[in-house]
C-alpha positions as CSV (number, residue, x, y, z in Angstrom):
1,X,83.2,57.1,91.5
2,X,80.1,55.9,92.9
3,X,78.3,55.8,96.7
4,X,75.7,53.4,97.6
5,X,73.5,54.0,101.1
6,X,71.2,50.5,102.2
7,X,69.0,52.4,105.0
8,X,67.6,48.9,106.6
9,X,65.9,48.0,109.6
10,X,68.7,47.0,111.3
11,X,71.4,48.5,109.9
12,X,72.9,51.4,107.7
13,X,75.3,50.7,105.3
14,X,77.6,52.6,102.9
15,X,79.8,51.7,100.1
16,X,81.7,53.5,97.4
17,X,83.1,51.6,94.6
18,X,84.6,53.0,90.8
19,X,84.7,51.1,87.5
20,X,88.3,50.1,87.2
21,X,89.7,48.1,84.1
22,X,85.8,46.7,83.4
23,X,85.2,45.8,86.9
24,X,83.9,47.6,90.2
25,X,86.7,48.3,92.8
26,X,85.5,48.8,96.5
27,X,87.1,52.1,97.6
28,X,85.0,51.9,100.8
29,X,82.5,50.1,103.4
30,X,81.3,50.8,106.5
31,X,77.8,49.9,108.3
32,X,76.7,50.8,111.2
33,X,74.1,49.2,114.1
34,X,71.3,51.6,113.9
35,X,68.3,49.4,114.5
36,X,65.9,52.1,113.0
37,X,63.1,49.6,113.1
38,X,63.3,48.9,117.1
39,X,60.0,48.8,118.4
40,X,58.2,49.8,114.9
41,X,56.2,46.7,115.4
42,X,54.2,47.8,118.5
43,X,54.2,51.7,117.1
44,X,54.2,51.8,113.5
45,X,56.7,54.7,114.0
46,X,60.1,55.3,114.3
47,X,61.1,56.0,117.7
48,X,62.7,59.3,118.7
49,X,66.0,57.4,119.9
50,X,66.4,55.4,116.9
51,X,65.6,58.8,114.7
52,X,68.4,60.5,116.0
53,X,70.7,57.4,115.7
54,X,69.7,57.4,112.5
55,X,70.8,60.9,111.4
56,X,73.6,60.6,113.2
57,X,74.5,57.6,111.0
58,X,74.0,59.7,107.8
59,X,76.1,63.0,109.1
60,X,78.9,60.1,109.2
61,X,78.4,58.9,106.1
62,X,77.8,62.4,104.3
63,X,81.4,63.2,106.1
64,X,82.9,60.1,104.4
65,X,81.7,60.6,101.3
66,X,82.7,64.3,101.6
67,X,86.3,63.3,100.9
68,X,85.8,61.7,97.5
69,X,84.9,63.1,94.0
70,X,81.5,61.2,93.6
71,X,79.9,61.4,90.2
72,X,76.4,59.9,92.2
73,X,75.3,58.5,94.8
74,X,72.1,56.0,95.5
75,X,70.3,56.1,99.0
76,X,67.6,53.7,99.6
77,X,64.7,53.0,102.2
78,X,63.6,49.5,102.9
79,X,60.8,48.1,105.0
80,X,61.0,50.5,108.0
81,X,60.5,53.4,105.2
82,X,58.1,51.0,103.7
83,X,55.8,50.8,106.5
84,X,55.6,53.8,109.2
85,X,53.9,57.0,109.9
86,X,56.9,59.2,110.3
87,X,59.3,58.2,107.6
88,X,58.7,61.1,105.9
89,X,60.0,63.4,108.1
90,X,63.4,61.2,108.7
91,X,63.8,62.0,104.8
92,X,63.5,65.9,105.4
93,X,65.6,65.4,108.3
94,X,67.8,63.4,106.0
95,X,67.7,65.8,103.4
96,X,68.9,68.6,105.7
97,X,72.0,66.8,106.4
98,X,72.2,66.6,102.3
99,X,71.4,63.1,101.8
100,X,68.3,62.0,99.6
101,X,66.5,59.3,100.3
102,X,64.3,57.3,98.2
103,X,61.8,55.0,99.4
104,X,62.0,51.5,97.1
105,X,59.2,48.5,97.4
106,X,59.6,44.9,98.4
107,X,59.9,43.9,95.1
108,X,62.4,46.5,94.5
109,X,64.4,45.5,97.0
110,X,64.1,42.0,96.1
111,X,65.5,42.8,92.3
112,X,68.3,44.9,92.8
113,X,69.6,42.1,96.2
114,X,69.4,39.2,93.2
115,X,71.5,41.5,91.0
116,X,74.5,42.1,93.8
117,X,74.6,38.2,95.0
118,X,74.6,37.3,91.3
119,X,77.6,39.5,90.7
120,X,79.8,37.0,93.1
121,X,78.9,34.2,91.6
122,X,80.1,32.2,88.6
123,X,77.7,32.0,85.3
124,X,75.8,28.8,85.4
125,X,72.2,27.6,84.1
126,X,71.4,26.4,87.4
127,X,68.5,27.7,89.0
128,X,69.2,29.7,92.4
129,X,67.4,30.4,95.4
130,X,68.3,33.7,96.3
131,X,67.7,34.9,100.5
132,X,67.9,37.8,101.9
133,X,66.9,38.4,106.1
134,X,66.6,42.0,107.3
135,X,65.4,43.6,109.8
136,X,62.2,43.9,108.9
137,X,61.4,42.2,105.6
138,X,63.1,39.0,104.1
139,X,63.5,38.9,100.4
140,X,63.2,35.5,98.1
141,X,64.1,35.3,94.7
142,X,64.5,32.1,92.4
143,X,66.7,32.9,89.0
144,X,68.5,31.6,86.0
145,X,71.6,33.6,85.2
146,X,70.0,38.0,84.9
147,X,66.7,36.2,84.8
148,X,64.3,35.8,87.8
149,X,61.7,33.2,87.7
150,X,60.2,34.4,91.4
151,X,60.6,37.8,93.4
152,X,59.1,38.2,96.7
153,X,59.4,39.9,99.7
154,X,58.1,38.7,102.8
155,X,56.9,40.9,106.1
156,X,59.3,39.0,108.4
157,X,62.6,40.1,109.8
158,X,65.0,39.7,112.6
159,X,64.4,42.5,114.7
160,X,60.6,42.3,113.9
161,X,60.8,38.9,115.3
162,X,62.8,40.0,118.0
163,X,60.5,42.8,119.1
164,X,57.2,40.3,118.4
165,X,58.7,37.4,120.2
166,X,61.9,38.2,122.4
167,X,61.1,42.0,123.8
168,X,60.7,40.5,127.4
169,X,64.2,39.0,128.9
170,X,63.1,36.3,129.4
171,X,65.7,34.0,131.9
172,X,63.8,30.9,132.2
173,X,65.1,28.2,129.7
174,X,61.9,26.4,129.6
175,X,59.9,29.7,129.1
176,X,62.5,30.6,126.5
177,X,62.4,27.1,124.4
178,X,58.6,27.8,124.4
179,X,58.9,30.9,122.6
180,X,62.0,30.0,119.9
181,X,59.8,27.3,119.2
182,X,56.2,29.8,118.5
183,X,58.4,32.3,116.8
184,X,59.5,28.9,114.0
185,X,55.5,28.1,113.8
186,X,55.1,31.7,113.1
187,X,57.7,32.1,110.2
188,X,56.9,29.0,108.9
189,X,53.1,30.3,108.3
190,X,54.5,33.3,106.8
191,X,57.4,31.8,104.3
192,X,54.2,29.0,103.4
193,X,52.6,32.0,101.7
194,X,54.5,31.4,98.8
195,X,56.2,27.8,99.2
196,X,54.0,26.7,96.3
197,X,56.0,29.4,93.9
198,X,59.8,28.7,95.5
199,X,58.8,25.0,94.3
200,X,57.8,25.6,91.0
201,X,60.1,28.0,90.1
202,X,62.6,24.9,91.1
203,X,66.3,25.7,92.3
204,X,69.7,23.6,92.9
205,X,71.6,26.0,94.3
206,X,70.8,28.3,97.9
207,X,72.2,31.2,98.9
208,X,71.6,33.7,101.9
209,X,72.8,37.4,102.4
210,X,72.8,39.6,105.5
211,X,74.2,40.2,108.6
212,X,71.3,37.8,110.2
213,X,72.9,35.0,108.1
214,X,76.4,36.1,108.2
215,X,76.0,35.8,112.3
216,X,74.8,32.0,112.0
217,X,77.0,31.6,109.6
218,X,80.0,31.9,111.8
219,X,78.7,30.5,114.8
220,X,78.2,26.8,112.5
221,X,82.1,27.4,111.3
222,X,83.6,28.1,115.1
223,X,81.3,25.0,116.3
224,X,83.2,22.8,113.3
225,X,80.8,23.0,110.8
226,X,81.2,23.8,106.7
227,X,82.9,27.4,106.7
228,X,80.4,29.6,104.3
229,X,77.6,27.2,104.2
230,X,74.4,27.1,106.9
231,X,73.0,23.6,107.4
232,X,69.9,23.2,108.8
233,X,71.2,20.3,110.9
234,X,73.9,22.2,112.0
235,X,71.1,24.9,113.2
236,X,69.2,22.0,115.2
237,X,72.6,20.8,117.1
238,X,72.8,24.1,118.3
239,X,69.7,25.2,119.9
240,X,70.6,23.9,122.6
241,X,73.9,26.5,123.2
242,X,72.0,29.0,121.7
243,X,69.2,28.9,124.7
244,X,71.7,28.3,127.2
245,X,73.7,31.4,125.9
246,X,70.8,33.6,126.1
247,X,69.1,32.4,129.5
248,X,73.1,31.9,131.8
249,X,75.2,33.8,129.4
250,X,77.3,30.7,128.9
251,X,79.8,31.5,125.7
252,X,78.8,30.5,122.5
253,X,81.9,31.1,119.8
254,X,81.4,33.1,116.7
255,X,79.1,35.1,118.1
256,X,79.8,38.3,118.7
257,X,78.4,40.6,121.4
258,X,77.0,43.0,119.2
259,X,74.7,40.8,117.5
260,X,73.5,38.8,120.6
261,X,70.3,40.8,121.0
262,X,69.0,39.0,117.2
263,X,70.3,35.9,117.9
264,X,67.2,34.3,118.9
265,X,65.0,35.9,116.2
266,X,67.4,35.4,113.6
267,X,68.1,31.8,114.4
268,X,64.0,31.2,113.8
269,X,63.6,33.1,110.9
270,X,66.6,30.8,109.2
271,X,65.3,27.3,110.5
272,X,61.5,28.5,109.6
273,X,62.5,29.3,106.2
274,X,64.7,26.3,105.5
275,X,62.5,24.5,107.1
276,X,59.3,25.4,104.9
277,X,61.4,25.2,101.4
278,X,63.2,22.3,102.5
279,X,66.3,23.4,102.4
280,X,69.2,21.2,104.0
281,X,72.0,23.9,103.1
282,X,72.4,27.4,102.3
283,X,75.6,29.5,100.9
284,X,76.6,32.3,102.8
285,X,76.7,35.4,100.0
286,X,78.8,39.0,101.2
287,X,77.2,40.6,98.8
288,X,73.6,41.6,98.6
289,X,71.5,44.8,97.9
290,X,74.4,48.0,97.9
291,X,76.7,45.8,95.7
292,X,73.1,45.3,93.5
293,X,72.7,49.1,93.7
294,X,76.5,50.0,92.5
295,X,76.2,46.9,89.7
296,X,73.1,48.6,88.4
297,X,74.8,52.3,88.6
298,X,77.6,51.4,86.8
299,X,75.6,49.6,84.2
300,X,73.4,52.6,83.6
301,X,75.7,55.4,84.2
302,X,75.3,56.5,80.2
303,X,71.9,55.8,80.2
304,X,69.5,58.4,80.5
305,X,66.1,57.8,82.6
306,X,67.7,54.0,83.0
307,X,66.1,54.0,87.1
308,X,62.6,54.9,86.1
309,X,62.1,53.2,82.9
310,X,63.6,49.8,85.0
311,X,60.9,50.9,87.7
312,X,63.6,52.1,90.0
313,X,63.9,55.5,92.1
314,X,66.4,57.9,89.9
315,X,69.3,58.5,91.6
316,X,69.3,61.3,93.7
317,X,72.6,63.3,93.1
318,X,75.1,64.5,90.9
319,X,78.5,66.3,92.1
320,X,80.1,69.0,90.4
């Protein structure tokens, strides 16, 4: 049995999965909202609220995982560990609650989030577009099959957009149309950076992971639009509820309440991305980088030194 920790920007997440019958079974998932990257634009460090949220986050998890008889377990930092002052002290801290962290690249990331969409998806030679939002880095990858063509990862996210472009509540509609519309022109600049690969690596198929996409995803379906599928259209028709939502607090179904405060980011990361690649319509994916991490456990359990000759962090624990 097998645990796999995503530390992201946004959110923590946890699963535990065993190989049953050659295929991984999900014993357990849980995430939790812990938004270490809040204000790490303005700062370059975490803050000293979302520190302790943080390790509060892990004492759960290291309780949860406490009650089964894990073989290993795999937890990983992404961009917030990537790029502040004080991440090394949230690992010691980390590491006192008995949970140890490594710290992987974009690139990294990138690999092992192609690897857990792939694994829901049927085996093709089409070429796919692979997307992945976080909090603080988004993630593009174009492959054939186990074989990527393109892996990047991109310094945008949706609560560094929030925090760039949306910090101030801002009530005024007009004011508030002014700035969805800058932060669009700003992710498009940044996703243009490597527009010129996405297009000649070539793809037919999109997908997106993440609870960024998962949250637009469901406000197109409960406004009548595809279930599991983001079109950009779709995105367009409903900027208009989406400011209205934010500036009166009129309802806007699908969304829930927890997610309200990346709504605005989120919703121009997505349209600046599709936007830039040209993409009319994305696939929703569930899975993304912990189901990448348990894929590639599993895969390598026999293998000795299989995370450092692949160019990944070893993983950190054994129980006895």
């Amino acid at each position: 049995m097998y645990a796999c920790i995503d530390l992201g920007s946004n959110s923590f997440h946890l699963l535990i999965g065993e190989w049953l019958d050659g295929r991984i079974e999900i014993i357990e998932r849980c995430s939790e909202k812990v938004q270490l990257g809040e204000s790490v634009h303005a700062t370059g460090k975490i803050s000293a609220v979302a520190f302790q949220r943080g390790i509060l986050c892990l004492q759960k998890f290291k309780s949860l995982m406490d009650q089964y008889p894990l073989q290993r377990y795999w937890a990983l930092g992404t961009n917030t560990f990537r790029v502040t002052d004080n991440a090394d002290e949230f690992i010691l801290s980390a590491k006192e609650v008995g949970i140890d962290i490594s710290i992987i690249s974009g690139v990294q990331e990138a690999v092992l989030i192609y690897a857990g969409v792939i694994t829901a998806l049927s085996v093709q030679e089409a070429h796919r577009l692979i997307i992945d939002i976080g909090g603080g880095s988004t993630e593009i990858i174009v492959g054939k099959q186990h074989t990527r063509l393109l892996t990047e990862s991109m310094a945008i996210g949706s609560v560094a957009w929030r925090d760039q472009f949306f910090a101030n509540s801002i009530t005024d509609k007009i004011q508030l149309e002014r700035q969805l519309d800058a932060a669009v022109v700003a992710a498009r600049q940044v996703f243009s950076r490597v527009a010129p690969g996405v297009s000649k690596a070539g793809w037919t198929e999109a997908y997106a992971s993440s609870g960024t996409v998962k949250m637009l995803a469901s406000i197109c379906a409960a406004h009548g639009y595809t279930q599991g599928k983001i079109e950009l259209q779709a995105l367009q028709q409903l900027k208009e509820k989406i400011l209205s939502n934010i500036a009166n607090g009129t309802e806007l179904p699908g969304l829930k309440e927890r997610r309200r405060d990346l709504l605005l980011a989120g919703w121009c990361v997505l349209v600046g991305l599709m936007e830039t690649y040209s993409i009319e319509s994305i696939n929703f994916s569930a899975t993304a980088l912990r189901e990448g991490m348990l894929d590639f456990m599993v895969k390598n359990k026999k293998t000795i030194g299989a995370m450092e000759t692949s160019g990944l962090p070893a993983v950190s624990y054994t129980k006895t």
